[in-house]
Wavefront OBJ file of the C-alpha trace (Angstrom):
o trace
v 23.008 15.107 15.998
v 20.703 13.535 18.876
v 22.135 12.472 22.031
v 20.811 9.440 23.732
v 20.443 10.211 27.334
v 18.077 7.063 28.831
v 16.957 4.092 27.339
v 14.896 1.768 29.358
v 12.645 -1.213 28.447
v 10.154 -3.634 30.152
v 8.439 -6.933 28.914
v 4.636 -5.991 27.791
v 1.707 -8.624 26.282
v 1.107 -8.865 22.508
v -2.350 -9.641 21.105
v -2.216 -13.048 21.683
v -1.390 -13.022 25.509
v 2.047 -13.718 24.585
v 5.018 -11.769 26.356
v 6.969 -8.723 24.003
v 9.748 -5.916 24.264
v 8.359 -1.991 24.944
v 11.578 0.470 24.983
v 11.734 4.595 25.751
v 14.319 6.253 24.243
v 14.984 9.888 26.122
v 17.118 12.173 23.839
v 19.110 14.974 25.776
v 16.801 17.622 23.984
v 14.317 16.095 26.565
v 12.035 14.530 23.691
v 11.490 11.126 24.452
v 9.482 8.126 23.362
v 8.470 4.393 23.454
v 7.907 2.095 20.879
v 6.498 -1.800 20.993
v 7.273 -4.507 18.806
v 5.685 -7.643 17.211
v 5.720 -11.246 17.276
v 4.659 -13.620 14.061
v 3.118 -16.919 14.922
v 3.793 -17.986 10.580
v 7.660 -16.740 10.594
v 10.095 -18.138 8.080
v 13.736 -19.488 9.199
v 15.715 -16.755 7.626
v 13.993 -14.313 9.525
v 16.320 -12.802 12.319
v 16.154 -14.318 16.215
v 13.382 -13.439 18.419
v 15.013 -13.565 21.831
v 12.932 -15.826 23.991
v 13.622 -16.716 27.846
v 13.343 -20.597 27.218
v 12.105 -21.178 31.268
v 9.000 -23.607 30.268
v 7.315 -22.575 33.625
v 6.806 -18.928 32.632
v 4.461 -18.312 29.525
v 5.891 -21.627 28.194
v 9.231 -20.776 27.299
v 8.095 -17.181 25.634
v 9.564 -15.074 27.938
v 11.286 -11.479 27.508
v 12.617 -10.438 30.387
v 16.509 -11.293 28.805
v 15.528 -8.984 25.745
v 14.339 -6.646 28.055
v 17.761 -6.926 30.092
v 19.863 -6.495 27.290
v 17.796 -3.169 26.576
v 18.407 -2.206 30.107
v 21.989 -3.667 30.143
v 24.529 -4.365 27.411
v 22.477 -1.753 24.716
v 21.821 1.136 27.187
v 25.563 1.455 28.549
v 26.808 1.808 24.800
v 24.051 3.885 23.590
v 23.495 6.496 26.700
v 25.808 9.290 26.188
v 26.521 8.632 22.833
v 25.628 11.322 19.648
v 24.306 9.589 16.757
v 24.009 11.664 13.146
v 20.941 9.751 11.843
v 18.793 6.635 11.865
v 21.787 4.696 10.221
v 24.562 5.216 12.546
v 22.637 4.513 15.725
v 21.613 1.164 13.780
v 24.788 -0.063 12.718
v 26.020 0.289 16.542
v 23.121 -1.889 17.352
v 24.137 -4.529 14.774
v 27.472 -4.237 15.518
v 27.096 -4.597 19.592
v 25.102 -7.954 18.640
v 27.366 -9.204 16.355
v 25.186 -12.099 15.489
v 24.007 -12.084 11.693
v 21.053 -13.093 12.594
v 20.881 -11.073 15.875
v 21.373 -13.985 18.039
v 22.905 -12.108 21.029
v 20.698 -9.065 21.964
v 17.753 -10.263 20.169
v 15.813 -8.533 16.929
v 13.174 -7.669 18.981
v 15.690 -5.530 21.593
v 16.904 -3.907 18.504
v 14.253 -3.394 16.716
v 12.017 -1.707 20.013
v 15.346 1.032 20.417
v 15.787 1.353 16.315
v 11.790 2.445 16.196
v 11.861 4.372 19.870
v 14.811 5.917 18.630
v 13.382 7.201 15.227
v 10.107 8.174 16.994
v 12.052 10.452 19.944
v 13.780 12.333 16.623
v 10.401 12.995 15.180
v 9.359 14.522 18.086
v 12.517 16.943 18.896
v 12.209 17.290 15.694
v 8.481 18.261 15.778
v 7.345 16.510 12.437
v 5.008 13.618 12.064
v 6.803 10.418 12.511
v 5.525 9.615 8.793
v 7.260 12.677 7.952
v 10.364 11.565 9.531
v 10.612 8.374 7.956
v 9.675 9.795 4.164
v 13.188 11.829 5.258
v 14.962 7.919 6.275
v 13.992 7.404 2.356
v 15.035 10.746 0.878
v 11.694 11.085 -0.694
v 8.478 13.383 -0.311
v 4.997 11.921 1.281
v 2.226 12.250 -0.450
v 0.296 8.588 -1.459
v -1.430 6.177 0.658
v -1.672 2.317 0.612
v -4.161 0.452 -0.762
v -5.684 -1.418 1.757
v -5.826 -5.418 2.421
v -8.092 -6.246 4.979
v -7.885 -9.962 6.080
v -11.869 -11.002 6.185
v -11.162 -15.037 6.594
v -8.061 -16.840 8.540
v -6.890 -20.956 8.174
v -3.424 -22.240 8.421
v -1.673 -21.220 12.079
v -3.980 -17.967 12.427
v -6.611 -20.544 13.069
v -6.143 -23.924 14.277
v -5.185 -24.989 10.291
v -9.025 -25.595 9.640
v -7.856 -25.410 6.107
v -4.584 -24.897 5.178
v -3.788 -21.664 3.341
v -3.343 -19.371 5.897
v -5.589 -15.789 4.810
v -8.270 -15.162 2.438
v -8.493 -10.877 2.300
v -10.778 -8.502 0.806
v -9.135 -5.184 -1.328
v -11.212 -2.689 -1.936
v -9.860 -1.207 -5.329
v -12.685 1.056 -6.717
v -12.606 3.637 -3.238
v -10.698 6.779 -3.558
v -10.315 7.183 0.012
v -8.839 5.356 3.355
v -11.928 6.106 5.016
v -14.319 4.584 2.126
v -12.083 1.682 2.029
v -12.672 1.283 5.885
v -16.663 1.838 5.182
v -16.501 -0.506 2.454
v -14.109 -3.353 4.503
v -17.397 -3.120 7.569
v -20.135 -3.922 5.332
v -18.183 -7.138 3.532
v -17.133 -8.094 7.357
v -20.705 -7.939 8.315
v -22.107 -10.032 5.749
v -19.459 -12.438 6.178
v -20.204 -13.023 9.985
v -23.857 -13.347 8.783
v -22.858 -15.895 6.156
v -20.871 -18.064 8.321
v -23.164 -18.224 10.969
v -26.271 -19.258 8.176
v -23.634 -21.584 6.272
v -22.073 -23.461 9.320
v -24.105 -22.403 12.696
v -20.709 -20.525 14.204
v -20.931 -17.636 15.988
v -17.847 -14.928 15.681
v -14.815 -16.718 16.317
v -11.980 -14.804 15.203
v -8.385 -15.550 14.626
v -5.295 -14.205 14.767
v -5.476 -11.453 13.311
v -9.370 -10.678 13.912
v -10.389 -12.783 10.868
v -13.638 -15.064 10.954
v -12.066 -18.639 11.066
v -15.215 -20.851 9.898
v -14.474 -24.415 8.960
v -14.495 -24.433 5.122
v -13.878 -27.995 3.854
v -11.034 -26.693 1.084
v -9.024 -23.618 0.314
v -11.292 -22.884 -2.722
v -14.532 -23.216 -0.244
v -12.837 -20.249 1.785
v -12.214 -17.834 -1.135
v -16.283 -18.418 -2.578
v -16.999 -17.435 0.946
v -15.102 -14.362 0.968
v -16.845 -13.550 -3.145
v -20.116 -14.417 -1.322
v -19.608 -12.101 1.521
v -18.335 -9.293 -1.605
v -21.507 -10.084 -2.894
v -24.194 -9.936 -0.026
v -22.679 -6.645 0.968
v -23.629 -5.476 -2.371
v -20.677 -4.820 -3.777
v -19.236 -6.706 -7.119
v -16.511 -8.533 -7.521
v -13.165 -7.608 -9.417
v -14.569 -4.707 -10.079
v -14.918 -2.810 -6.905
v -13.699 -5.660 -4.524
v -10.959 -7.912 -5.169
v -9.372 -10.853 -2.966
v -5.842 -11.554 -1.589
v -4.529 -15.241 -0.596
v -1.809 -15.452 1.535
v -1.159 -19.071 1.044
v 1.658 -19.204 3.531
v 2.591 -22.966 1.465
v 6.183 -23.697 3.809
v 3.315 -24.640 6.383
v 2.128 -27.826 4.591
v 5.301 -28.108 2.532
v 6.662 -31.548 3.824
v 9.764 -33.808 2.152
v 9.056 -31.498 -1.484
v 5.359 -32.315 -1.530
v 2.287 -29.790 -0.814
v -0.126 -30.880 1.324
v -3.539 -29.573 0.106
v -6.872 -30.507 0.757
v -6.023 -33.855 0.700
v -3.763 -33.587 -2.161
v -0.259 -34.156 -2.399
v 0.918 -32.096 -5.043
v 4.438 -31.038 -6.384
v 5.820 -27.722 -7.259
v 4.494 -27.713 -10.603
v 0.839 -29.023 -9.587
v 1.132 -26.204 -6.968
v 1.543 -23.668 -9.373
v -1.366 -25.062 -11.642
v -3.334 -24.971 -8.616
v -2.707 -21.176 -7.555
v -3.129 -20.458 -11.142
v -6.619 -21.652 -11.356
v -7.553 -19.869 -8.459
v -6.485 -17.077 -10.005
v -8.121 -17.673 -13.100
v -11.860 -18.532 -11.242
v -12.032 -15.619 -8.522
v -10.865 -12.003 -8.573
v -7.479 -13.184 -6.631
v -4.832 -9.773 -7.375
v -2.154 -11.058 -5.012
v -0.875 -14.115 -3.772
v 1.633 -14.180 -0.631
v 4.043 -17.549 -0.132
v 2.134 -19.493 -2.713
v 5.110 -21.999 -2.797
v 7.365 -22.883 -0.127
v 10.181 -20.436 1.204
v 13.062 -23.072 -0.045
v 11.303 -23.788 -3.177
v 13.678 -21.388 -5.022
v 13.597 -23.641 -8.242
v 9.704 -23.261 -9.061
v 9.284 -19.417 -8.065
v 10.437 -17.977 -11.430
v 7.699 -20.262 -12.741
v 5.132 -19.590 -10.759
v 5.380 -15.265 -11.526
v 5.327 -16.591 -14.850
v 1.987 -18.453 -14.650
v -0.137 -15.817 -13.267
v 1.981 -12.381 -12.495
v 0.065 -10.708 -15.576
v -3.313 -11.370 -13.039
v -1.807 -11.123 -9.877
v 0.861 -9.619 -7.805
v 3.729 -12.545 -6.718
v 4.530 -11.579 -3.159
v 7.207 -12.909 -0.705
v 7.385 -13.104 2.607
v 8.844 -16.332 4.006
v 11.021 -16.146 0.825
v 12.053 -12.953 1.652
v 11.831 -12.310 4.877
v 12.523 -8.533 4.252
v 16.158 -9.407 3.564
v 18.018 -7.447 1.247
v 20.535 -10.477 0.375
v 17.229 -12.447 -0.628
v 15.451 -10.006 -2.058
v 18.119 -9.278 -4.619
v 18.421 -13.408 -5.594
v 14.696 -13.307 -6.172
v 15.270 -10.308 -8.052
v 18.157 -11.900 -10.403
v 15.810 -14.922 -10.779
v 12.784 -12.946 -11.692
v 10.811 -14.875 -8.639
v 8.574 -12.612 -7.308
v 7.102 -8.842 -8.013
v 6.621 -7.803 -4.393
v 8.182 -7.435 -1.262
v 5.913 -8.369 1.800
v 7.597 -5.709 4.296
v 8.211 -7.141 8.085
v 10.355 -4.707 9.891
v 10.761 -7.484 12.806
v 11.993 -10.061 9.801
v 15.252 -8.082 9.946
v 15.462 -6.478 13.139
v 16.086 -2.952 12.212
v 14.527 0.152 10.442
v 18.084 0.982 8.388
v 17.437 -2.881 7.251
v 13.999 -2.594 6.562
v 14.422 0.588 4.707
v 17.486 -1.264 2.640
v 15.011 -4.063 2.271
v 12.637 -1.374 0.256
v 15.416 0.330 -1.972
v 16.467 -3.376 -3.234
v 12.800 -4.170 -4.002
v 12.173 -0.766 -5.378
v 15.422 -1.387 -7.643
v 13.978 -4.162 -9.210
v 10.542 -2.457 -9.826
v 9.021 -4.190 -7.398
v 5.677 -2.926 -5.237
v 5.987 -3.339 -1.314
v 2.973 -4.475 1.317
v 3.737 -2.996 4.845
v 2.462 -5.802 6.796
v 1.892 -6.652 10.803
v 2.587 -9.764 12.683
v -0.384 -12.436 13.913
v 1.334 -10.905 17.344
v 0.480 -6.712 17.736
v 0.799 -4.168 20.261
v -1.539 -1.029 20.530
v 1.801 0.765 18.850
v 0.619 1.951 15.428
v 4.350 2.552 13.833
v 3.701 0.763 11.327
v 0.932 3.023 9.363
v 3.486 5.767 9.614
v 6.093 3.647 7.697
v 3.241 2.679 5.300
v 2.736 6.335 4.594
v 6.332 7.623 5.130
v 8.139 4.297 3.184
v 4.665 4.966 -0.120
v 3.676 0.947 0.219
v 1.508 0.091 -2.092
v -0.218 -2.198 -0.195
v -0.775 -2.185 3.668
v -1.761 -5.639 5.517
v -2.474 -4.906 9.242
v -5.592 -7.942 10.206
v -9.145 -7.243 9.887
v -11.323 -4.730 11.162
v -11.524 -5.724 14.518
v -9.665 -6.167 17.815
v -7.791 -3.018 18.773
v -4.144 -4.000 17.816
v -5.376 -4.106 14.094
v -7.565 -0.655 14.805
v -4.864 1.304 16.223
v -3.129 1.284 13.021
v -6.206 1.526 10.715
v -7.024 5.084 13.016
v -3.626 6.170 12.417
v -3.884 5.879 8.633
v -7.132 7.918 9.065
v -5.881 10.630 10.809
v -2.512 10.999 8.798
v -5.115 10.769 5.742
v -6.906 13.896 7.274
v -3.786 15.997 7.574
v -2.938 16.664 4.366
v -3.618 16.215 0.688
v -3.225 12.099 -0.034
v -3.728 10.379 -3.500
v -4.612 6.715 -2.589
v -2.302 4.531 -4.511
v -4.443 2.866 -7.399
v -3.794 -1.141 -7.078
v -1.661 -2.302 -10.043
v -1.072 -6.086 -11.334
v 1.117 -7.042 -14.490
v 4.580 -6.079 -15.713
v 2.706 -3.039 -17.704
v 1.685 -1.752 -14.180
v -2.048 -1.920 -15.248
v -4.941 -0.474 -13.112
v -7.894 -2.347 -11.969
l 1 2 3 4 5 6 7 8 9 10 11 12 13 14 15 16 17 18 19 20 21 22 23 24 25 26 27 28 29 30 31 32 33 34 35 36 37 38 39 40 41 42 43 44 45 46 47 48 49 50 51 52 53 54 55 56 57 58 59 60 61 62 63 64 65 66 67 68 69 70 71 72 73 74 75 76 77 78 79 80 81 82 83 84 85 86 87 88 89 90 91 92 93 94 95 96 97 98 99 100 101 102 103 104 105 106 107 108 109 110 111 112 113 114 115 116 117 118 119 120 121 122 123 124 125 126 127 128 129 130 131 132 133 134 135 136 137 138 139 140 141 142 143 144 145 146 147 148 149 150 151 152 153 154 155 156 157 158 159 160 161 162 163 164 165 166 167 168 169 170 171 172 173 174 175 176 177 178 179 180 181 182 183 184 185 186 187 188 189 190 191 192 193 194 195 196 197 198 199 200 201 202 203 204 205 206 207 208 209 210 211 212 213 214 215 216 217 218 219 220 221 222 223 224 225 226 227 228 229 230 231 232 233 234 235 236 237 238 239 240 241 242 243 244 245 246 247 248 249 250 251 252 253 254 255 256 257 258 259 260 261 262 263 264 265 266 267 268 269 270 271 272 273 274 275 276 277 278 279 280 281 282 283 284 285 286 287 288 289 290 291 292 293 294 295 296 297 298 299 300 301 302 303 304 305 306 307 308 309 310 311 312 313 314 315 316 317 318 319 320 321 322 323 324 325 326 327 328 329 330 331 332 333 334 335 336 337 338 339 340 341 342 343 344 345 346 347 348 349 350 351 352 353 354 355 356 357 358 359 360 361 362 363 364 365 366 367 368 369 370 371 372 373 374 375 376 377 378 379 380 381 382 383 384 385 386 387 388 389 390 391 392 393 394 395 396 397 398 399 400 401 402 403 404 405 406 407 408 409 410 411 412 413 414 415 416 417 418 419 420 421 422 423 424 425 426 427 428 429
């Protein structure tokens, strides 16, 4: 049992200059800890309500401060005082004293800043690594690290829609280690910037999520660049580098039409599209490739290229067990794009996992376009075994906190690096 004895929260800055919730959490034991949470700029409408301030003359509306006053408020006078068994009972109080499905009330990101500082005062009186902690959340031992996706070139919101799929990302599948991966990830990055400045005269300008944003005429232009960079780094494609699209397609999905480099395509010319992307570069997963309402054309498009590529959700899913288990029962996707802030909790994320592990599913641990210095997530990567982890690029040090967390928990003990797996056979590239 942990007692809660304080829990206090203030409004902090994301990556983007944009207002978020930081909480502490002090357990009677006299551990204690904070945790920070983050904001998506491409978030899909079943994901559970951000709590915004809505006063247009303080950071436009994106205010915190009543997030940060229900943390200080209504969630600290039923929590302080209180005994909670585990992870899951201090959880469902939090759900239940919102009482808003889609945590309307209090606000996911309230919730979700106590869930984590809760969980990360635990590990410490606890004294185990928080990855530890959360491997015990899932019953299971640690012991395998995510492949890593490392987002090299940025469209869609990340970057002013220049072109409209949203992320082109490099996977390094022939390293053995984080670090190597990391090694690898620098040299591609480099030759990219070098590219883009020879190709179009840009200096660095970086999105989002630390991605080089230059201004390729078509979604096809941006994935040769990101093969050319593979290439000029000296490293060969599909076989020790391969790409990831996230197409993020609800963006430029308008009255049940895509919107694509000047084509207007339906659901079944989308698909044929995606496929032949897949089919001419070494694409091994593609994220949102149709829209998140599309449900009708998703079984078709895992059929079409799910024996070359991994079918991921994230705006379909939004790390919701309810809609995880439809796409399951309509065989519409192979992989779970994990978003702890999608559902507002970690008992809900970690539900989210066992329903996409019960349909043999692989899970990406993914950040927002909006990150904090917090580097949580890495230890849920390693805790929750992701396959995949998606934190930005190599750059800016809201990505780099969590890529230096993944190094040190890969120097701690004995790690086997996931290998990357496409197709229903699970085969190895």
């Amino acid at each position: 049992m942990s007692t809660v004895a304080g829990l206090t929260a203030l409004e902090i800055l994301d990556s983007r200059g944009r207002p978020t919730v930081s909480a502490t959490c002090r357990l009677s034991s006299g551990a204690s800890a904070s945790a920070s949470v983050p904001s998506g700029a491409s978030t899909g409408r079943a994901e559970s309500c951000e709590l915004r301030d809505g006063d247009s003359k303080r950071y436009h509306g994106l205010g915190c401060r009543s997030a940060v006053a229900n943390i200080n408020g209504d969630i600290a006078a039923k929590l302080v005082g209180s005994n909670y068994a585990d992870q899951s009972e201090l959880d469902s109080t939090l759900i239940d004293l919102d009482g808003e499905p889609n945590k309307a009330r209090l606000g996911s990101n309230a919730l979700l800043a106590v869930s984590i500082a809760f969980a990360r005062a635990v590990a410490a009186e606890n004294h185990v690594p928080l990855y530890k902690h959360f491997a015990s959340l899932l019953g299971q031992d640690t012991g395998t690290l995510p492949r890593l996706t490392i987002n090299l070139l940025s469209g869609g919101k990340h970057a002013g829609r220049q072109v409209a799929i949203q992320d082109v990302l490099i996977v390094p599948i022939s390293t053995r280690s984080l670090d190597e991966s990391l090694a690898m990830a620098f040299d591609i990055y480099q030759a990219a910037a070098s590219l883009v400045e020879r190709r179009y005269g840009l200096r660095l300008l970086r999105a989002d999520e630390g991605g080089l944003a230059p201004p390729t005429e078509t979604a096809e232009a941006m994935i040769q660049t990101a093969v050319d960079a593979i290439e000029a780094a000296g490293y060969r494609p599909a076989h020790q580098v391969a790409v990831a699209i996230d197409v993020a397609s609800s963006h430029f999905f308008t009255n049940g039409y895509y919107h694509l480099d000047g084509d207007v395509l339906n659901s079944n010319e989308m698909i044929a599209r995606v496929k032949r992307w897949v089919n001419q570069f070494p694409i091994v997963s593609v994220e949102d490739a149709l829209a998140e309402d599309d449900w009708q054309h998703w079984p078709g498009l895992r059929e079409a290229i799910a024996d070359r590529a991994l079918v991921v959700g994230d705006d379909l899913l939004c790390t919701n067990p309810t809609r995880i288990r439809r796409a399951i029962a309509t065989e519409a996707c192979n992989t779970l794009l994990l978003k702890v802030n999608q559902i507002g909790t970690l008992s809900e994320a970690l539900s989210a996992v066992r329903s996409a592990r019960s349909g043999g599913w692989q899970v990406t641990a993914s950040a927002r376009s909006g990150e904090t210095e917090d580097n949580w997530l890495a230890d849920i990567a390693a805790g929750w075994s992701a396959d995949q982890v998606k934190v930005g690029s190599i750059t800016q040090s809201e990505r780099l906190a969590k890529y230096n967390r993944l190094l040190a928990i890969e120097s701690e003990a004995a790690w086997r690096l996931v290998p990357f797996r496409v197709g229903s056979t699970k085969r190895s590239i």
